[in-house]
C-alpha positions, 0 to 999 in steps of 0.5 A, a space after each residue: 455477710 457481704 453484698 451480693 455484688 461484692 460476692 460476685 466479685 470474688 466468684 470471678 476472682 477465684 475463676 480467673 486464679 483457677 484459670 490461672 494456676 491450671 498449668 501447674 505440676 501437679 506435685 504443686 497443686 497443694 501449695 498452690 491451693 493454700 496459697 490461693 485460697 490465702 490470696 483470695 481471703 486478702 483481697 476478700 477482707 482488704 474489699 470488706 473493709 469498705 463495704 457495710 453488712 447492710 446498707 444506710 438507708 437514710 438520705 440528706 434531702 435539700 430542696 429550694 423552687 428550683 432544685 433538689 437534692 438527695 444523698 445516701 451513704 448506702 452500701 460504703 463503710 463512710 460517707 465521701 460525697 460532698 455538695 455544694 450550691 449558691 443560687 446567686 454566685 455572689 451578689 455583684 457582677 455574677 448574681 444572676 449566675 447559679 452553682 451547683 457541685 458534687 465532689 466524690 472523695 476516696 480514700 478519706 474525705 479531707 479533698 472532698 471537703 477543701 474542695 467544696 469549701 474553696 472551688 467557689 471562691 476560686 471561681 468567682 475570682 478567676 472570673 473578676 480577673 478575666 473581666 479585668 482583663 477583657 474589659 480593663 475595668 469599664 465593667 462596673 461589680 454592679 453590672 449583671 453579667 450575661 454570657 454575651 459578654 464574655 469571651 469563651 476562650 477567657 471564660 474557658 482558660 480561666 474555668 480550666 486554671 482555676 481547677 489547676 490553682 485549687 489542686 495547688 492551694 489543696 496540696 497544703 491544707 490536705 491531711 490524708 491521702 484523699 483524692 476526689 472528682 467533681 462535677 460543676 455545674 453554672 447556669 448563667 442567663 443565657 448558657 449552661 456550664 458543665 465543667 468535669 474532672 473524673 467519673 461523676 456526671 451532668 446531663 441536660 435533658 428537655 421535657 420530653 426525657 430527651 439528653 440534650 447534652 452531657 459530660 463524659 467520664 474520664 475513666 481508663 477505658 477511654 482511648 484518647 485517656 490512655 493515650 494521654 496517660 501512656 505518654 505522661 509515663 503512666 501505666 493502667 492495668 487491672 489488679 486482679 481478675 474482675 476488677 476494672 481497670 486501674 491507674 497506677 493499679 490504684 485509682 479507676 478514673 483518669 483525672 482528679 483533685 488530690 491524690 497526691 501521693 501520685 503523679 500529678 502529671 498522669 492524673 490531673 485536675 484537668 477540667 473539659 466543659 461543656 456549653 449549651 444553650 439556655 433555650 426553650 428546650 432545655 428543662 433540667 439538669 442533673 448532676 450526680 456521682 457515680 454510684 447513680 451512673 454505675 447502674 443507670 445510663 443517662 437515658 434511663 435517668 431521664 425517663 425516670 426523672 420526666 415521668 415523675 415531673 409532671 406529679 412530684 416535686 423535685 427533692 421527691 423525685 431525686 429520693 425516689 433516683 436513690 431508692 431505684 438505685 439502691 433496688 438496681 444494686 449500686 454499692 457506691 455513695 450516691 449524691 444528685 442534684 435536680 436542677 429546673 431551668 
């Protein structure tokens, strides 16, 4: 049996083909019902596929001073989050920076996987190179890097280019027809980064459960997106009755790595940043994928982690997020981080 969500979903496929096939003569009408009702049964067992008869509970847990991290496969047939952290970036120039990121694969985990493996390493590059070329080696790799010295139109170009080289090095060692978003998170000692590609998300939130900043999603039901799309010679439409809407009628957000049997030029690995600063104000940040934020808003996040923070520690407060959204019907892959500032 199929979750209840899913269900409903079909409830309101099978009213948008009544509404569609009432106008049909009436010599038709039982043709039309088989066809219908075969349609339906397709499109039933293509969604099926993806979905578990009950959800796995169990839960990847992580947790340091200063973050945790929580994930479930729930609902989905497989798991396609992938995470990754270093506290240090590395142990030179960018030891005092953190890194944080969630990748949420679909269709396979092969991009997912690539990209956490190498979107580090490619980042801590490009950033070497721009000091070079901002300080033409008078920064020694023994010299702690604050935001201070960075020049934000590099650092930005440089983040932005860097999300570019990785789809490009991905096209060669991906071996399924994967795609994934990402959110980024990096902490340096005087600013926050929260670098996005697709629908997950990071919020930054004072003590108080007050959203201090936040990434937005790129999804198909963003204007300035369409508009981008449109003129990139791309189409967005939904696929049937209740579905969202679609790229290509294929994918339900606007940017990604991967994806490459698809126009790179509609959907790209193009990145928007968001900076802030690492003040008094400021006390956690937290990153997830979308089956937290399809049924929770950013506010109602961080209520949920404020009131708990002050009592619990933080890989108990991300196990209790997963749990609240499992009981609010999520039927995604969920992935959080927690991150104390």
């Amino acid at each position: 049996m199929l979750h209840a969500g899913i269900e409903a979903l079909f409830g309101r496929n099978r009213d948008g083909h009544r509404t569609r096939h009432i106008f049909h003569l009436r010599r038709h009408h039982h043709h039309h019902q088989q066809h219908q009702q075969q349609h339906q049964k397709d499109e039933h067992d293509h969604i099926a596929k993806f979905f578990l008869d009950k959800p796995k509970l169990e839960k990847i847990l992580e947790r340091s001073s200063t973050y945790g991290f929580a994930a479930m496969q729930g609902w989905r047939s497989s798991m396609e989050d992938v995470h990754k952290h270093l506290v240090s970036l590395d142990n030179y120039s960018w030891k005092l920076w953190s890194y944080f990121a969630i990748f949420d694969g679909h269709n396979g985990i092969d991009t997912a996987k690539n990209a956490s493996d190498q979107l580090d390493a490619h980042l801590l590059n490009a950033f070497n190179h721009m000091l070079e070329k901002q300080y033409n080696g008078k920064i020694t790799s023994d010299t702690p890097i604050h935001s201070s010295h960075l020049d934000f139109n590099l650092l930005n170009a440089a983040i932005k280019q860097t999300y570019f080289e990785l789809d490009k090095d991905l096209r060669s060692v991906v071996k399924d027809d994967s795609g994934c978003v990402c959110i980024t998170c990096l902490i340096g000692p005087e600013k926050i980064y929260l670098i996005n590609i697709g629908d997950s998300r990071a919020i930054i939130i004072s003590n108080n459960g007050q959203v201090l900043a936040h990434t937005e999603d790129h999804k198909p039901d963003d204007p300035a997106e369409q508009e981008r799309i449109h003129e990139a010679g791309g189409k967005i439409s939904k696929s049937s009755t209740g579905d969202v809407l679609r790229v290509e009628n294929q994918l339900a957000m606007t940017r990604v790595l991967g994806d490459f049997a698809m126009d790179k030029h509609i959907v790209p690995p193009m990145a928007d940043i968001v900076e802030y600063p690492r003040n008094l104000l400021a006390s956690f940040i937290i990153l997830a994928c979308d089956g937290i934020w399809d049924v929770m808003t950013n506010e109602e996040v961080a209520t949920f982690v404020i009131h708990r923070a002050s009592t619990n520690k933080l890989e108990e407060i991300v196990s209790q997020l997963l749990d609240e959204c499992i009981r609010r019907r999520s039927t995604d892959n969920m992935s959080v981080y927690i991150v104390k500032i």
